[in-house]
C-alpha positions in Angstrom: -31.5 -11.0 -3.5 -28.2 -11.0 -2.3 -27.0 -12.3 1.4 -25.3 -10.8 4.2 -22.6 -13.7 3.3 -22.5 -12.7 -0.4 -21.6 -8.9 0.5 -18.8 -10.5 3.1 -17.3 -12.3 0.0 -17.5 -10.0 -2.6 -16.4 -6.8 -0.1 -13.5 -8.3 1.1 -12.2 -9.6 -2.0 -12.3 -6.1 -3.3 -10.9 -4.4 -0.6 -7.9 -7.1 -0.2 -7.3 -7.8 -3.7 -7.6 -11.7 -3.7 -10.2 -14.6 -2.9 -7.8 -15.9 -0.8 -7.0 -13.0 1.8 -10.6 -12.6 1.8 -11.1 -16.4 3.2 -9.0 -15.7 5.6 -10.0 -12.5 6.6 -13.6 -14.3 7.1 -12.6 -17.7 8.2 -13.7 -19.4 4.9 -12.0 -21.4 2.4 -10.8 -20.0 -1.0 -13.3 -21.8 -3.2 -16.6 -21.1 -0.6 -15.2 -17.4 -0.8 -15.5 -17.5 -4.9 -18.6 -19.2 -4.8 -20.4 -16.3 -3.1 -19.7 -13.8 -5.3 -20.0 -16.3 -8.8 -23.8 -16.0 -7.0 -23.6 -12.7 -7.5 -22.5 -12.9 -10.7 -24.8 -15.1 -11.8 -28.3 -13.2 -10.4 -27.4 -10.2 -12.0 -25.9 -11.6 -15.2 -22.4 -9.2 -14.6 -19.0 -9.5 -13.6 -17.5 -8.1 -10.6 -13.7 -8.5 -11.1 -10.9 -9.3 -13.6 -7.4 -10.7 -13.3 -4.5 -8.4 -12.9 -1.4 -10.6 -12.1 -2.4 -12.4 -8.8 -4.8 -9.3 -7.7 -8.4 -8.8 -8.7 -9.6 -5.6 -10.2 -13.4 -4.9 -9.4 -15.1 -4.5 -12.8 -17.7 -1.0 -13.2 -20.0 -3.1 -11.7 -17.5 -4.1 -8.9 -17.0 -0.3 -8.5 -20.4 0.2 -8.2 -21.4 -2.5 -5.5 -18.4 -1.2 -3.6 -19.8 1.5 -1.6 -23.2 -0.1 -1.2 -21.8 -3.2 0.4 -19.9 -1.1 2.7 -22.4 0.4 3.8 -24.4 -2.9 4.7 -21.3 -4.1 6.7 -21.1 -1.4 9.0 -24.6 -2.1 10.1 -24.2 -5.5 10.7 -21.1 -4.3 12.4 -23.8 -2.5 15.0 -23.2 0.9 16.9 -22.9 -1.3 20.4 -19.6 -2.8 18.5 -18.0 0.7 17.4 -18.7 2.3 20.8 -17.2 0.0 22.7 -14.1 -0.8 20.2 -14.0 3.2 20.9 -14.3 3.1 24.5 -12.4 0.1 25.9 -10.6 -1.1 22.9 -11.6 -4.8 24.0 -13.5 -5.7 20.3 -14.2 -4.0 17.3 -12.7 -3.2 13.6 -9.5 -1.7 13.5 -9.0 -0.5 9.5 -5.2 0.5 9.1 -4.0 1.4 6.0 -0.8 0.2 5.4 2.2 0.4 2.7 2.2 -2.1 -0.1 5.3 -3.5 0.4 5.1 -4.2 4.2 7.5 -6.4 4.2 10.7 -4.2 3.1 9.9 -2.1 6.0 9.3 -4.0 9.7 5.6 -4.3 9.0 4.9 -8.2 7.8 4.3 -9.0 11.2 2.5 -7.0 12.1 -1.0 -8.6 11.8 0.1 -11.6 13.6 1.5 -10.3 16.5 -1.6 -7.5 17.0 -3.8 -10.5 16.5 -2.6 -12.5 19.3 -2.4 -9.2 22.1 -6.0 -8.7 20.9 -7.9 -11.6 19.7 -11.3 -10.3 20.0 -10.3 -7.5 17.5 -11.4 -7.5 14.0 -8.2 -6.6 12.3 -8.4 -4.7 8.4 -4.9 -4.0 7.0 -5.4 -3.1 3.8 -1.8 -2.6 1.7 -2.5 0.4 -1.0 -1.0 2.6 -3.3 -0.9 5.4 -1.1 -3.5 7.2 -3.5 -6.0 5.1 -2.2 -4.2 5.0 1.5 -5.3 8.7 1.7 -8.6 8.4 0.0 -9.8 5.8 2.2 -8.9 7.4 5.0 -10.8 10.7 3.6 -13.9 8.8 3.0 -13.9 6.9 6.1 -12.8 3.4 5.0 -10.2 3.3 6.8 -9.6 5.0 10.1 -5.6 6.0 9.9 -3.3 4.9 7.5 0.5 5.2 6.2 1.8 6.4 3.1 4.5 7.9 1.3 4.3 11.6 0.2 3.6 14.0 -2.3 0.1 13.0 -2.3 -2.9 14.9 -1.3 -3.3 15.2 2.0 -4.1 19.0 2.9 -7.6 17.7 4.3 -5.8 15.3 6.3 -3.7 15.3 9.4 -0.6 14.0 8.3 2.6 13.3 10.9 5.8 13.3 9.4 8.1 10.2 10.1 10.9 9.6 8.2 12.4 9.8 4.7 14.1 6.9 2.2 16.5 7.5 -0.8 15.6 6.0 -3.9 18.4 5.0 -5.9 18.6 3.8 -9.5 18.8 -0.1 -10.6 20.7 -1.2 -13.7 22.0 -4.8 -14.5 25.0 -3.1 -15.7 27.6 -2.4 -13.6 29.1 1.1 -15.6 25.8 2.4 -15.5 26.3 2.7 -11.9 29.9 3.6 -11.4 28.6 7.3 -10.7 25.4 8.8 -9.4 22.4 8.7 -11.8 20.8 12.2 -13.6 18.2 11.9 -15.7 19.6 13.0 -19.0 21.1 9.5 -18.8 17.7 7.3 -17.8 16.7 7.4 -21.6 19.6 5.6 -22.4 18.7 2.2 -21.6 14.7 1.1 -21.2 12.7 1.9 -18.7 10.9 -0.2 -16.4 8.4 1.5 -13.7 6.2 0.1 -10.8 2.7 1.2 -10.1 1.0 0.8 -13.5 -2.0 1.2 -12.6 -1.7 4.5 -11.0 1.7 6.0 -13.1 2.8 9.0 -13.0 0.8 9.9 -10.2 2.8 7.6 -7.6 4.5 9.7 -5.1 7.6 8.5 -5.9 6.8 8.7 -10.1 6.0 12.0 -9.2 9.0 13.1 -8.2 11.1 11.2 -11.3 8.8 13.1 -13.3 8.9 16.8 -12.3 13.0 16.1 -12.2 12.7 15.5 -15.3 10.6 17.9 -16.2 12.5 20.8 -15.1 15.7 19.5 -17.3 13.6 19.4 -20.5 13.8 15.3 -20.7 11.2 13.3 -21.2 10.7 9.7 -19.7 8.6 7.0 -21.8 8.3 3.5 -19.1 9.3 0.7 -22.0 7.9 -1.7 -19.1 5.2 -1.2 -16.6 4.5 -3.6 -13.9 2.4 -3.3 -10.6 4.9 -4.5 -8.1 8.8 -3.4 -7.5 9.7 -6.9 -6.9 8.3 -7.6 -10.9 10.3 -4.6 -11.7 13.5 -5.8 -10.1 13.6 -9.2 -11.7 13.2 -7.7 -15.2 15.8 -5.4 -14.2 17.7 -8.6 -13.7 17.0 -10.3 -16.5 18.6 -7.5 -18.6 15.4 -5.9 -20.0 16.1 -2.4 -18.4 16.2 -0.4 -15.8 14.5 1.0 -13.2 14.1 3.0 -9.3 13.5 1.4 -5.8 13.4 2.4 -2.5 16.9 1.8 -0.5 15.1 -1.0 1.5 14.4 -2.8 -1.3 17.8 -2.8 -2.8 19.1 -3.6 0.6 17.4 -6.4 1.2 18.5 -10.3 1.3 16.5 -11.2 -1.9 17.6 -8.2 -4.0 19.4 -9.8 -7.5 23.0 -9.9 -6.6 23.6 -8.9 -10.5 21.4 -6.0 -10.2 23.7 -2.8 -8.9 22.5 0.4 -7.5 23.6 4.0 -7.7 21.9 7.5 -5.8 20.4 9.8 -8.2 23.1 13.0 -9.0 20.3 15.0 -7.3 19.0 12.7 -3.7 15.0 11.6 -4.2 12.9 10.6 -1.3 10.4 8.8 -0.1 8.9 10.3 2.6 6.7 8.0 4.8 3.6 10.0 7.0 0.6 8.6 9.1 -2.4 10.2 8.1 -6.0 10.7 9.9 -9.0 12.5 9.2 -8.9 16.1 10.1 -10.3 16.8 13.3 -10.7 13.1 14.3 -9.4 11.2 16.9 -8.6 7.2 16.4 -9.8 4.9 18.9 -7.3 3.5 21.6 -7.5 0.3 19.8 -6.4 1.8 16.6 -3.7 4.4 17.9 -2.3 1.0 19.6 -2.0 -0.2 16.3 -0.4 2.8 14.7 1.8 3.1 17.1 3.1 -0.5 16.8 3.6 -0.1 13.3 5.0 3.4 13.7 7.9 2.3 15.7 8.2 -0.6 13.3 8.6 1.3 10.3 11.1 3.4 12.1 13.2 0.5 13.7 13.3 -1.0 10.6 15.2 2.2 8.4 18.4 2.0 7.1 21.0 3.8 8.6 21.0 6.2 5.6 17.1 7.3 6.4 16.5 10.7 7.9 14.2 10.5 10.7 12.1 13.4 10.8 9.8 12.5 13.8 12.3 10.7 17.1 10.4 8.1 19.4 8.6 7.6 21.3 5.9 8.8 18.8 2.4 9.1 20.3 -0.3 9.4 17.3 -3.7 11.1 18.0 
């Protein structure tokens, strides 16, 4: 029979992607964190993750005990807690979805500093593919969340906020003396982000149906989960790939790495998203705005700002 501390473990690990985040998340060490779910494992005879990179992947049987251990958690959680995270906004769960990579755009902090204003708030930022940003949030995982668009979100309620060009990354300089089309990507090797979720990335997408429309098609020689992996085999010569203007303007990017716009601009454009119909907690719209004006702040000069602060989320 499995314990309340099992389901902590092996739920947390899931939903952050590492043994470690989940220890600290819980206020456990790494190893007693993979103990508790190798109990798991070893009742049932299964496995409940594999290794991708430095994240772990729940297994079917992962998959499975998802939803079931969620469900557990929000008992122990107790309707006393919700209402009153609801009412006062003095304790509870907050559950933010968040953009994977936080830290191009104003958001690493952002955990810190909440947790110090409110220290008797159970904090859940989970950093997603904005696929999942938007099903979580539809299924009640999370209670508001950012992401990047086109996704699904027409049973959502979805505030627009700003835009952010991607630009094309080649390790050699001609290839970026004018603005990139994509009869030219096939040229050189291809390198793409978001494997796990391809073509169906919002910002994929968009490559995609560009292509599309001028009869080319695009074949990733490379496909990695992060655009920092992407970037440093970008460097290394291998081929050649798309990022988001913050990443390319940020203090780490490769200084051999050079950038160009696309001959036709693509964005990024970044929404907060809700249930339909549902109003977040004080707590949580605290939150979202915090990292609302964060986000914002932290845009190039070259972003289009769609929504002007101050911005006031349900």
């Amino acid at each position: 029979m499995m314990t309340l501390t099992q389901i902590q473990a092996f739920y947390y690990a899931a939903t952050l992607g590492s043994f470690t985040s989940a220890a600290s998340y819980l206020g456990m060490t790494q190893p007693t964190v993979s103990e508790q779910v190798r109990r798991i494992e070893t009742e049932y005879g299964i496995t409940l993750f594999v290794r991708a990179g430095r994240r772990l992947v729940p297994t079917t049987a992962g998959r499975t005990l998802i939803p079931w251990a969620k469900r557990m958690l929000d008992g122990e959680l107790g309707a006393d807690a919700a209402l009153r995270a609801l009412v006062t906004g003095e304790s509870g769960t907050v559950s933010f979805g968040i953009l994977r990579n936080a830290s191009y755009y104003g958001l690493s902090d952002l955990a810190s500093d909440f947790g110090r204003s409110h220290p008797n708030v159970r904090l859940r930022l989970v950093g997603q593919n904005s696929f999942e940003v938007a099903d979580a949030v539809r299924s009640g995982e999370l209670e508001a969340g950012l992401l990047c668009l086109p996704v699904p979100v027409n049973d959502l309620d979805s505030t627009l906020l700003m835009q952010q060009e991607i630009v094309w990354a080649s390790s050699r300089a001609e290839r970026c003396e004018r603005p990139m089309s994509v009869e030219r990507i096939p040229d050189e090797p291809l390198i793409l982000y978001d494997a796990h979720h391809g073509w169906n990335d919002p910002s994929r997408r968009q490559l995609a149906q560009r292509a599309q429309l001028r009869g080319v098609t695009l074949e990733p020689q490379i496909e990695v989960e992060s655009v920092d992996s992407a970037v440093q085999l970008v460097a290394s010569g291998l081929g050649e790939t798309m990022v988001p203007r913050a990443v390319a303007e940020a203090s780490n990017f490769p200084t051999n790495v050079h950038i160009t716009p696309f001959d036709h601009p693509i964005f990024d454009t970044f929404a907060l998203v809700t249930r339909h119909d549902w109003e977040m907690s004080p707590i949580t719209r605290e939150l979202a705005t915090i990292a609302v004006t964060r986000l914002i702040s932290a845009a190039s000069r070259n972003d289009q700002i769609l929504v002007k602060l101050p911005f006031t989320p349900r």
